[in-house]
C-alpha positions, 0 to 999 in steps of 0.5 A, a space after each residue: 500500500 502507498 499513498 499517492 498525492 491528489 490535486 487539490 480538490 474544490 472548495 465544496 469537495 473540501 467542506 465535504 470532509 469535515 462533514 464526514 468527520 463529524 458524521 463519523 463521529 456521531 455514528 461511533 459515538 452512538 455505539 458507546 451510548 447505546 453500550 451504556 444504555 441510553 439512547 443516542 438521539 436523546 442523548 444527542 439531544 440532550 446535549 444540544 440543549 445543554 449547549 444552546 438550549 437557553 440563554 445561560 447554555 449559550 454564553 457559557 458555551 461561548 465562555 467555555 469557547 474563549 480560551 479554545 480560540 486562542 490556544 486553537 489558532 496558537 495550534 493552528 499557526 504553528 502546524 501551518 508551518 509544521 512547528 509542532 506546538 504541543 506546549 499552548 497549556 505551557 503558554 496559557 499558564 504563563 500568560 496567567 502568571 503574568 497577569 497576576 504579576 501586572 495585574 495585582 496593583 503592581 502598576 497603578 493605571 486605568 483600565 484603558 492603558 492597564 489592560 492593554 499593557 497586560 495583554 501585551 506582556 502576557 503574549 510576550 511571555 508566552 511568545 518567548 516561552 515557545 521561542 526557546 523549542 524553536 531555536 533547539 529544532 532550527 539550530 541542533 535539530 531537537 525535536 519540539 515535540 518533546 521540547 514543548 510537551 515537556 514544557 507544559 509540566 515544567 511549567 506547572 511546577 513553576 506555577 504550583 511554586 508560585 502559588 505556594 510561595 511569591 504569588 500566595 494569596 495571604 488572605 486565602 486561608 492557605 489555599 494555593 491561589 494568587 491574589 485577585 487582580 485589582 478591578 481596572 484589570 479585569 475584562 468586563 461582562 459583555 451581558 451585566 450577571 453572566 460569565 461571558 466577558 469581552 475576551 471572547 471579543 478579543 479571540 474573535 477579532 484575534 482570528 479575524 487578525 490571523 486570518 489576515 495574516 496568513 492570506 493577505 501578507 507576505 509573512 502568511 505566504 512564507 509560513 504556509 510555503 515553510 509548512 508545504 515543503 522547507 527545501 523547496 522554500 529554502 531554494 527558492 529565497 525563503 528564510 526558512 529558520 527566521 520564519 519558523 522563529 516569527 511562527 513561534 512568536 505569534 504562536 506562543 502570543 496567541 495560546 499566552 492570550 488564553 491565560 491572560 482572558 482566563 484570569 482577567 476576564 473569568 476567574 480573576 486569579 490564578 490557580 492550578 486549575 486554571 485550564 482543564 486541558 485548553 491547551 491539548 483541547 486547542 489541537 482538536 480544535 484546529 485540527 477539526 478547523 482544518 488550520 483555517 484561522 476562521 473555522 477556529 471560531 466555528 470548532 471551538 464553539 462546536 468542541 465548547 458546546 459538547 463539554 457544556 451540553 454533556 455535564 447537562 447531559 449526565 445529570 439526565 440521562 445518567 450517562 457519564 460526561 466522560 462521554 464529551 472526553 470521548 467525542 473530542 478525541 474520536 473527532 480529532 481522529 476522524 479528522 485527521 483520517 479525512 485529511 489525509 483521505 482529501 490529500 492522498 488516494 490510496 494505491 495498492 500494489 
């Protein structure tokens, strides 16, 4: 068996892929519900409603949405030029140390200047942390797999002696938790009493930026050139390294934003849960977008609602929510199945 390159299909031939996908997903998803019981189009159905059966669904949907934006066009950016960036969770808590440190009193301004300021250190941290893989693979060829995803755990162990030591919430009766940032950093609500506040604004218009980048600049057309075939790049005038150093800087900015929305915006300090996975979850998130800066918005909603709608799910149905977990990864699967299904054929001898 080899695999054989196709030309490039149309643009309808291509939307038909992650269709299936997810079609495919639901198909082998039925058969672990009906395994436990339960029947798969109440379930389904469930979930829906859990998502976006009501208003409340719906923003925490979009709430549980915004931290996947960021670290899904983190990914997405990153795997365009192939820098494999598996250390977003790494970036994400370290744009929440940051906005911590900044955002705690240490600088006494208004919100307009403040906020901006924390933006922009949160994303040059985590920019910087993703710069130091992309130096080891471009100059001794370490793999930044390994480099990242070893990050992601040195990183927490970083945070966990923060939290017990420098950034210790003294009035948080021992808990290992920050201090809360002062209220000129915090992001405000977009609706008055919910959770859902103006970093989702920020992550859309984010996307929006990315997805002008890759398509309408030069830097895009390298990245994507660097992604298709380094060499060939290399030959044709490229800098190839010096790319992949200005991918990883926007990469590891975007998934920084992450922590820095989580914190300002949501929780308002910084703990050891501040991310239930985002940064692996961003992965899924731009695979299942096909990298495409736009669709980033469109799958993190779709990878959001199905974490929302299945804990609304398990208290009705008595299905475990673990089921969300189940379906997240069998779509990342199935995703990465169809594109590789749309860009080679198979051939056998």
């Amino acid at each position: 068996m080899r695999l054989e390159p196709k030309p490039t299909p149309p643009l309808g031939v291509t939307l038909l892929f992650p269709i299936a996908a997810i079609a495919a997903t639901l198909v082998i998803t039925s058969l672990l519900v009906l395994a436990a019981g339960a029947s798969p189009f109440s379930v389904f159905y469930l979930v829906a409603r859990g998502a976006a059966g009501t208003q409340f669904a719906a923003l925490e949907t979009l709430t549980r949405a915004t931290p996947l934006i960021f670290t899904g066009l983190a990914v997405a950016v990153a795997f365009r030029a192939k820098l494999w960036n598996i250390g977003a969770e790494a970036q994400l808590y370290i744009g929440g140390v940051v906005t911590i440190v900044l955002g705690t009193g240490a600088l006494p301004l208004p919100s307009f200047l403040l906020i901006p300021m924390i933006m922009l250190a949160a994303m040059a941290a985590g920019a910087l942390l993703l710069l130091g893989p992309a130096v080891l693979k471009t100059r001794f060829g370490v793999d930044e797999v390994v480099t990242t995803l070893l990050l992601n755990f040195i990183v927490l162990l970083f945070v966990s002696m923060l939290l017990e030591g420098p950034l210790k919430d003294p009035m948080g009766l021992g808990w290992p938790q920050s201090q809360r940032v002062i209220a000129e950093a915090q992001l405000p609500r977009i609706i008055l009493g919910k959770r859902l506040h103006y970093g989702f604004v920020i992550a859309i218009a984010a996307a929006a930026i990315v997805w002008v980048i890759m398509k309408k600049t030069v830097l895009g057309y390298e990245m994507r050139a660097v992604g298709h075939n380094a060499e060939a790049a290399s030959f044709a005038g490229i800098p190839v390294n010096r790319v992949l150093m200005k991918t990883a800087l926007l990469s590891g900015g975007l998934a920084a934003l992450a922590g820095f929305s989580e914190v300002s915006g949501l929780k308002g300090n910084l703990t050891l849960d501040l991310s239930p996975g985002y940064g692996y979850s961003g992965i899924v998130v731009a695979m299942l977008a096909m990298l495409n800066p736009l669709g980033v918005v469109a799958s993190a909603i779709f990878v959001a609602g199905i974490f929302v709608g299945a804990d609304a799910m398990s208290r009705t149905a008595g299905v475990p929510s673990y089921i969300a977990d189940v379906m997240v990864a069998t779509a990342l699967l199935t995703m990465v199945t169809a594109i590789l299904m749309s860009r080679f054929r198979v051939r056998w001898r």
